[in-house]
SEZATOR-515619 format. One record per atom (N, C-alpha, C, CB): residue in one letter; x, y, z. Coordinates in steps of 0.001 Angstrom, whole numbers, plus 500000, padded with zeros to 6 digits. Glycine has a CB too. Example, Ala and Ser with C-alpha at 12.3 -4.5 7.8 and 13.67 -1.06 7.14 Angstrom:
REM SEZATOR-515619
A513190494310507800
A512300495500507800
A513200496700507800
A511308495527509046
S512850497750507080
S513670498940507140
S512900500030507870
S514084499402505725
END
This chain:
REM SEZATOR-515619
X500836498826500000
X500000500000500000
X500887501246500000
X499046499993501213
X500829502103499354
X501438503438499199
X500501504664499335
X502075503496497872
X501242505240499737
X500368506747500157
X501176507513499681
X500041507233501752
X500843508717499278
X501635510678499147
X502031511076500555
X500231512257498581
X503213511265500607
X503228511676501923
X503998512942501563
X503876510632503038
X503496514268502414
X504383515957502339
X505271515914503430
X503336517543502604
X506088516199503695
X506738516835504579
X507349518183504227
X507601516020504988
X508182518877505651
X509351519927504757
X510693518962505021
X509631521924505585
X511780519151504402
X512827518639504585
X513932519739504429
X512894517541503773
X514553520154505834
X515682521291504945
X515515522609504869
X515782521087503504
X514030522648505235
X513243523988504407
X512541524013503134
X514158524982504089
X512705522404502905
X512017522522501289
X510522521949501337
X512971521471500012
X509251521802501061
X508790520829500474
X509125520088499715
X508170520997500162
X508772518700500354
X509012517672499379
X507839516833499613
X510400516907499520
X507646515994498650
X506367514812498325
X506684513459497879
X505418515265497155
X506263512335498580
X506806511638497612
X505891510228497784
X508475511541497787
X505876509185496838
X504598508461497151
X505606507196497958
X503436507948495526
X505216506284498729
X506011505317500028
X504673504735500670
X507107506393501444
X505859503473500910
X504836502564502250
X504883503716503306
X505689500758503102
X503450503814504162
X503297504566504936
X503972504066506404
X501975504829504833
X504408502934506433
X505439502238507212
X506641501987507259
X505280501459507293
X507228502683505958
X508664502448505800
X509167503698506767
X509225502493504073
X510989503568506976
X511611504135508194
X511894505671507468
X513141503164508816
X511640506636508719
X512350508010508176
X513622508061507368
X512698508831509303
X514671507536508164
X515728507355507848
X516111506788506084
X516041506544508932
X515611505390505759
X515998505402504513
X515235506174503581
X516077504226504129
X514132506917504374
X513379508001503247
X514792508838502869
X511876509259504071
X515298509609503984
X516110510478503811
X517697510344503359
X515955510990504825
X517705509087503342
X519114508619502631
X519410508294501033
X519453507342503277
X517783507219500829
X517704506950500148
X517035507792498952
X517499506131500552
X516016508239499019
X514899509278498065
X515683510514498151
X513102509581498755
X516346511152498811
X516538512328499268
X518260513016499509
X515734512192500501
X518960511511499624
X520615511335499365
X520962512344500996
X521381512316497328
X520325512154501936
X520732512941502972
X521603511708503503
X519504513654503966
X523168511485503727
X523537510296504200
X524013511038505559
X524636509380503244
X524132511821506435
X524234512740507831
X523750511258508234
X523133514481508235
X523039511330508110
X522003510280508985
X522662508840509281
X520504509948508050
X522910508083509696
X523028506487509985
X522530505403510205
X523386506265510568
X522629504444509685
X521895503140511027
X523310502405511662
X520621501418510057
X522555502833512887
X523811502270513859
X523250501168514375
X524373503242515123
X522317501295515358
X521935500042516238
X520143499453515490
X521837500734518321
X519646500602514615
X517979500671513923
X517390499857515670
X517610499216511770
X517425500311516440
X516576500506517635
X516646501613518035
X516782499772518652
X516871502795518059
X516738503898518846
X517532504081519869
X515660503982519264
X518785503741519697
X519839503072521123
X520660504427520852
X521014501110520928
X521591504555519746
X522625505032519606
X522499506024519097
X523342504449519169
X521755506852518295
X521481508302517864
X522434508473516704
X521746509458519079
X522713507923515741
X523599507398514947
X522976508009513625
X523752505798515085
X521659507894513667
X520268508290512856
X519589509666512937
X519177507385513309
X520207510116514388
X519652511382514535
X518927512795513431
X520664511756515137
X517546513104513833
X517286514181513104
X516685515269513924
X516486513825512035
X516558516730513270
X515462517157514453
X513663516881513331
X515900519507515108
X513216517414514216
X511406516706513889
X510637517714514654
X510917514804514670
X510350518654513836
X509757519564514587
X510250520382515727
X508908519029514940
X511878520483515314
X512541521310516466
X513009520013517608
X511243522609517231
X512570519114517621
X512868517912518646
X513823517155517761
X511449516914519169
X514987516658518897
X515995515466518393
X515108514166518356
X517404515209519507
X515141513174517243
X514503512136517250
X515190511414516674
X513417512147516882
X514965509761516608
X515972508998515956
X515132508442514953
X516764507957516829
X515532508670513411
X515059508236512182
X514358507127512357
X516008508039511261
X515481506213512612
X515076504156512750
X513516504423513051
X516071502897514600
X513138505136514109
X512129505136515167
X510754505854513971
X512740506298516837
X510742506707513197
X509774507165512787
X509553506667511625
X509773508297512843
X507959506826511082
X507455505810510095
X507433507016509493
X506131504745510227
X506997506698507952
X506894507997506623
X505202508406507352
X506882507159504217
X504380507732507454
X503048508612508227
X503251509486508886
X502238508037509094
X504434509210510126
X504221509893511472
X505322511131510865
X504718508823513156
X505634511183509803
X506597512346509286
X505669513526508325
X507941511550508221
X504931512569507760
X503842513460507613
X503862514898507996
X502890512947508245
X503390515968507486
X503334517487507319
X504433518048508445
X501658518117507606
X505424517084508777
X506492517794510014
X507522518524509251
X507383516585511102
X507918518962509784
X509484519908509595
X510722519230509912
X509604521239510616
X511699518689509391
X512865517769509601
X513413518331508664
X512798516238509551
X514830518193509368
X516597519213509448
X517160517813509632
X517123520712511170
X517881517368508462
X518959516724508733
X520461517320509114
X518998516039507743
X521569516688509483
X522740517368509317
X523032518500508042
X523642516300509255
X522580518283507088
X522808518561505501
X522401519969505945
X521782517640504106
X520801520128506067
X520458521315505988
X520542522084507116
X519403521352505544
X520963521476508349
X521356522618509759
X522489522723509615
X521147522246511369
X523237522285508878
X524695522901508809
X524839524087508084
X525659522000508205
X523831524335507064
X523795525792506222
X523346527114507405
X522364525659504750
X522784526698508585
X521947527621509208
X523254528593509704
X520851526902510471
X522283529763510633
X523516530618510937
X523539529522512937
X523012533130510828
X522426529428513009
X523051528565514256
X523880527635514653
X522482528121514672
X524063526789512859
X525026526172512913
X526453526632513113
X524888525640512064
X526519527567512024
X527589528043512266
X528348528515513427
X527531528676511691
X527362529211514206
X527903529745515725
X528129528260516790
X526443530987516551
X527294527914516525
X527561526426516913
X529385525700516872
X526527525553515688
X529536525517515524
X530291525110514933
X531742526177515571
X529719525083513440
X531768527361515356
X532580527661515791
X533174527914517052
X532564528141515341
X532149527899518290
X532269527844519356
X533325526472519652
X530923527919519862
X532832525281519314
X533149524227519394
X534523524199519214
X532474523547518698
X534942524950518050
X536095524965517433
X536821525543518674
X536138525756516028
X536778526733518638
X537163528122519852
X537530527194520977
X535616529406520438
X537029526135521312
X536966525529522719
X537396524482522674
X535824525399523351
X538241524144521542
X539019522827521419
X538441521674520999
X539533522470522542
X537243521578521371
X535742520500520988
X536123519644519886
X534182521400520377
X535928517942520140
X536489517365518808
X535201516519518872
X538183516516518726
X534831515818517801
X533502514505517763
X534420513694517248
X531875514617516691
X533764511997517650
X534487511449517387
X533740510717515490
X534806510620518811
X532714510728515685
X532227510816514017
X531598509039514225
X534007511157512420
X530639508935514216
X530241507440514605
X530536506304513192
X528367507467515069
END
């Protein structure tokens, strides 16, 4: 069964037709080439998958293409263009701050 599902992604609209059960995550890797994203543990363990979702951190694995439905989701890709990123980003820098990159 397939459905239309809208979301924004990024700031963009996007549409696209999907099992209404398939995972956020390979929406956004796969349809969409956002690879930020991961599957680390696909239980919700490790944040490996991480997105925000309406301003909230959530883990991809965990959300279905329904429950993404008309939300707002920022992968790495597109919060890295922001200016919060940036201040972000450079603070980090300023302060020695390293990730280790999963």
């Amino acid at each position: 069964m397939m459905e239309v599902i809208s979301f924004k992604l990024n700031g963009q609209e996007v549409t696209l037709k999907t099992d209404p059960f398939r995972r956020l995550l390979d929406i956004i890797r796969e349809d969409f080439d956002c690879k930020g994203a991961k599957e680390g543990c696909g239980e919700g363990e490790c944040g490996a998958c991480a997105v925000l979702l309406d301003g909230r951190l959530v883990n991809s694995c965990l959300i279905t293409a329904a429950m993404a439905a008309g939300k707002n989701i920022w992968t790495i890709e597109g919060y890295r263009e922001t200016e919060r990123f940036q201040l972000l980003k450079n603070k980090l820098a300023e302060h020695g701050s390293i990730q280790c990159g999963f």
